[in-house]
C-alpha positions as CSV (number, residue, x, y, z in Angstrom):
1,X,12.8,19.8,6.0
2,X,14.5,20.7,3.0
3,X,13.2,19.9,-0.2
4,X,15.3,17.6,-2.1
5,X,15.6,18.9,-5.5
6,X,16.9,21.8,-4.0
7,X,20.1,20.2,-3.8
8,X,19.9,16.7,-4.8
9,X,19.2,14.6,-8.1
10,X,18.8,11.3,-8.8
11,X,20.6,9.7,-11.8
12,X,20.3,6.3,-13.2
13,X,24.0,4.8,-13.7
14,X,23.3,3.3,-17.4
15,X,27.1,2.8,-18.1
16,X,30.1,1.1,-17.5
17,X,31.7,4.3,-15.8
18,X,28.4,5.2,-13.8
19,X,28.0,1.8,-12.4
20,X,31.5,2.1,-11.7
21,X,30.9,5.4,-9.4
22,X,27.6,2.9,-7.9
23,X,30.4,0.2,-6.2
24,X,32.9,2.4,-5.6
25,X,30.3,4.5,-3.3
26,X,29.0,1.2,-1.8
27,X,32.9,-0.1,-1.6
28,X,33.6,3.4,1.2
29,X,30.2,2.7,2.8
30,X,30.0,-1.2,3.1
31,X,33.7,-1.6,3.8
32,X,35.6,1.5,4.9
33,X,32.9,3.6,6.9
34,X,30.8,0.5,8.0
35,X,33.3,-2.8,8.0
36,X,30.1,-4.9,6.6
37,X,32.0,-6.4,3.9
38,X,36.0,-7.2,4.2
39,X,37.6,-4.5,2.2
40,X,40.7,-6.6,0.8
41,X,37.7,-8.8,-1.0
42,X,37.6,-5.8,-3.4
43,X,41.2,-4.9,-4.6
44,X,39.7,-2.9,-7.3
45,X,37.8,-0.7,-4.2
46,X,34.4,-1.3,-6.1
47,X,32.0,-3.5,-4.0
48,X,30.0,-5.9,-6.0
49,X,28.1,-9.4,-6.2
50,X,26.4,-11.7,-8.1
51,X,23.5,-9.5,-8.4
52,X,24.7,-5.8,-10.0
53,X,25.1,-7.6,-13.5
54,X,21.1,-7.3,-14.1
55,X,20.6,-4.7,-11.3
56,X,19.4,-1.3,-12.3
57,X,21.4,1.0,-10.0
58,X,20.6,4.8,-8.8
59,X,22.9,7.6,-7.7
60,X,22.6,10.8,-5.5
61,X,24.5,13.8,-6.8
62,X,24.5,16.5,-4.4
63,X,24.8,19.5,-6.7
64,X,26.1,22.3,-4.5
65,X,29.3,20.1,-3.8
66,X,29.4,18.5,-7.7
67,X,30.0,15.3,-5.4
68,X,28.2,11.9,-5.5
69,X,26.9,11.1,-2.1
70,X,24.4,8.3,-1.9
71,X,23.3,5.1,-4.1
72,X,20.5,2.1,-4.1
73,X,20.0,-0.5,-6.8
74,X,17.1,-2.3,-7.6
75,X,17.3,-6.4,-8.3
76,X,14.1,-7.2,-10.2
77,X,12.7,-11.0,-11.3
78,X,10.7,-13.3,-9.4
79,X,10.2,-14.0,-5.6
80,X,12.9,-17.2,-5.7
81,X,15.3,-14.7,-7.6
82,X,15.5,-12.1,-5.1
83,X,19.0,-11.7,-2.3
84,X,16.4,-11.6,0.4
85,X,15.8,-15.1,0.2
86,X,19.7,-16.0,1.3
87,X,19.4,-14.2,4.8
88,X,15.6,-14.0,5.6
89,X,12.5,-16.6,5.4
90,X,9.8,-14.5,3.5
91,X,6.5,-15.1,4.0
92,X,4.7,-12.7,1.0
93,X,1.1,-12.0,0.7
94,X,-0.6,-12.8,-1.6
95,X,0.8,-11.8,-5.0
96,X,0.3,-14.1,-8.7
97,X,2.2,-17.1,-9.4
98,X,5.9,-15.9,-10.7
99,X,4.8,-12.2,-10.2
100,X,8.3,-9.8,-11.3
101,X,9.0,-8.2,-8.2
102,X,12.3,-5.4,-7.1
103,X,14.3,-6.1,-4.8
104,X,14.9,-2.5,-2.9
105,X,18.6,-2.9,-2.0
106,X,22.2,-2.1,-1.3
107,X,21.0,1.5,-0.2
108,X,23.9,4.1,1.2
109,X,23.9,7.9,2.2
110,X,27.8,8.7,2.8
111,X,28.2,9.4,6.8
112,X,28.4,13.5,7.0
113,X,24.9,13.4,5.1
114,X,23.4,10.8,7.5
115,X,24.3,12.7,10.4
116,X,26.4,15.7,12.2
117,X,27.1,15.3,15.8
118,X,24.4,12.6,16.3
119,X,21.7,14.6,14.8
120,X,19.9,13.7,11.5
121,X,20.5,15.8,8.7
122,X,19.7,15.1,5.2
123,X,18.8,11.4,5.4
124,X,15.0,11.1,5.3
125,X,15.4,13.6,2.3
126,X,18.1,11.7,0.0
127,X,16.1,8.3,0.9
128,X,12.6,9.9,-0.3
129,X,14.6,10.9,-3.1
130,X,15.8,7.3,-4.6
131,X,12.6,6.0,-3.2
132,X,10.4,8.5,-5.8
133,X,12.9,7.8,-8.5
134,X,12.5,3.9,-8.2
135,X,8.8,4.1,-7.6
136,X,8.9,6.0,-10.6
137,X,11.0,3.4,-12.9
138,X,9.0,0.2,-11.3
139,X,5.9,1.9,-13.1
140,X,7.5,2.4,-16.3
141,X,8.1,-0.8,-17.0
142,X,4.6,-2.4,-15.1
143,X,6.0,-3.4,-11.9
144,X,3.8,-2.8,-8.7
145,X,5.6,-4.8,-5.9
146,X,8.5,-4.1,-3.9
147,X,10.4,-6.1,-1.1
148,X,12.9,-4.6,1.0
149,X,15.1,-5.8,4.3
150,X,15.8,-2.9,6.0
151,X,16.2,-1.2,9.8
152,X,13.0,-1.3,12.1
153,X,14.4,2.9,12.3
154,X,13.9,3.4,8.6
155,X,9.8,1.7,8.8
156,X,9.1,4.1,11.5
157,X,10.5,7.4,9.5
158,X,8.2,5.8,6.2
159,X,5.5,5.0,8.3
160,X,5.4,8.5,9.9
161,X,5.4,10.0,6.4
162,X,2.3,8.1,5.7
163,X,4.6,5.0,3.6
164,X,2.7,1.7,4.0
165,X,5.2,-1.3,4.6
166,X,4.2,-4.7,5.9
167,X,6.5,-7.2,7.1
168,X,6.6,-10.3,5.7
169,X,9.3,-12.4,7.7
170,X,10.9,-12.1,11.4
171,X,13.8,-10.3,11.7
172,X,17.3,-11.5,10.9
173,X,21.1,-10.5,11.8
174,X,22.2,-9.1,8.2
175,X,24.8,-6.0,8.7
176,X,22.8,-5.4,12.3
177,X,19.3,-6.2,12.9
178,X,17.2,-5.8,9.8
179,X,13.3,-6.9,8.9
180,X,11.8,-7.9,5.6
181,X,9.3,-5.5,4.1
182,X,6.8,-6.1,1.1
183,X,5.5,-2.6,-0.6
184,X,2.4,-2.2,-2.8
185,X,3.2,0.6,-5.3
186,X,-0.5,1.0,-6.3
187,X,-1.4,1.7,-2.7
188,X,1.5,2.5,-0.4
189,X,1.3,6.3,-1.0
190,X,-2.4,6.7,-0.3
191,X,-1.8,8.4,2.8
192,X,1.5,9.9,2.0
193,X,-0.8,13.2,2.0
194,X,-2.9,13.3,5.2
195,X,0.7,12.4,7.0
196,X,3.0,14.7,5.5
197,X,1.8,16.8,2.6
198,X,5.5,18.0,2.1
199,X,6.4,15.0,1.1
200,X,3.4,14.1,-0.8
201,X,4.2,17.0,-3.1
202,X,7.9,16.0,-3.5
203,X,6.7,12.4,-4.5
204,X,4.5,13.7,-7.4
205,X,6.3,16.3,-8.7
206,X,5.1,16.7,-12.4
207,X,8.8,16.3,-13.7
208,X,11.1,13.4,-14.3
209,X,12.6,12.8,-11.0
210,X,15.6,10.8,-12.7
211,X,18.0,11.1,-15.3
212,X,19.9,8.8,-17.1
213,X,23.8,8.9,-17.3
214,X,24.1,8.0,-20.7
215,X,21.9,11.2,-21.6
216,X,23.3,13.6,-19.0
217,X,27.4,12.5,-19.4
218,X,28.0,16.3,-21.0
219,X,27.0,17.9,-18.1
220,X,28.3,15.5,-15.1
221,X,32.2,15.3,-14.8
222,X,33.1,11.2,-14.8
223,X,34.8,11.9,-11.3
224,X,35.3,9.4,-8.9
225,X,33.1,9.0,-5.9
């Protein structure tokens, strides 16, 4: 497996023109590559909903290519807040009384990074990678639980890296079969290093494994995704 910071970095779109780069990546995924959302919804090619106004969203620059390749966002406030609740009943464990939770969401990797020929290439990598850098902003700011709907595929690649993720609703029809997922940060990576010490070291790398957009324009070209 290659390690991600070898190629990749994570950036956190803090302005108008990163977010920008955010929807228009999840505009070729969602509509064009995929056909989960109807494309002539979003004349502007920039996929979005009611959400992304509050959402903190996360970009993948693959830095070989100068080319922006994969995104997730996270929607943070309580349990009744969250887009889960519109196409899954949650059933979460036991968590405080109007607890701030994030929403893990609207995750893409462009198609020639998920896969060549039907074989996986850099996916588990550029996942792990917006994974560490959302881990790391949820504890900046206090927060220590995460829900997620996601593929039963994507639990058993976390799982097999050691990633604890408990279900917390049946599965539902939502762009293909997906499951609801609740995620103690305090906890979930306790056996990241038994499983896969590999990735326990890329997960607590002593550097920032982010960087802002706002701080970092000078050196990324504004380009279009």
């Amino acid at each position: 497996m290659m390690m991600f910071d070898d190629r990749y970095e994570v950036v956190l779109a803090d302005t108008a023109s990163s977010r920008a780069i955010h929807y228009h990546l999840r505009y070729r995924v969602f509509c064009l590559e995929k056909g989960f959302e109807d494309a002539e919804r979003f004349k502007d090619q920039m996929e979005k909903d009611g959400y992304d106004d509050d959402a903190v969203h996360f970009l993948v620059r693959d830095k070989r290519r100068n080319q922006w390749i994969a995104a997730a966002r996270l929607v943070i406030g309580p349990m009744d807040f969250l887009p889960i609740n519109r196409v899954a009943e949650i059933n979460l464990p036991d968590v405080a009384p109007g607890a701030i939770i994030a929403e893990f969401s609207r995750l893409l990797i462009l198609d020639n990074y998920r896969s060549s020929n039907g074989a996986k290439q850099s996916e588990p990598e550029i996942l792990l990678g917006l994974i560490r850098a959302a881990k790391e902003y949820c504890r900046d700011i206090n927060i220590e639980h995460w829900v997620f709907l996601c593929r039963r595929s994507i639990r058993r690649i976390l799982s097999g890296l050691g990633i604890a993720m408990e279900p917390i609703g049946s599965a539902c029809v939502f762009r293909g079969v997906r499951v609801p997922y609740w995620m103690n940060l305090t906890t979930a990576f306790d056996h990241v290093s038994q499983a896969s010490f590999r990735t326990h070291l890329m997960l607590n790398r002593p550097r920032r494994s982010f960087y802002c957009y706002s701080g970092y324009s000078d050196v990324l070209s504004d380009m279009a995704a």
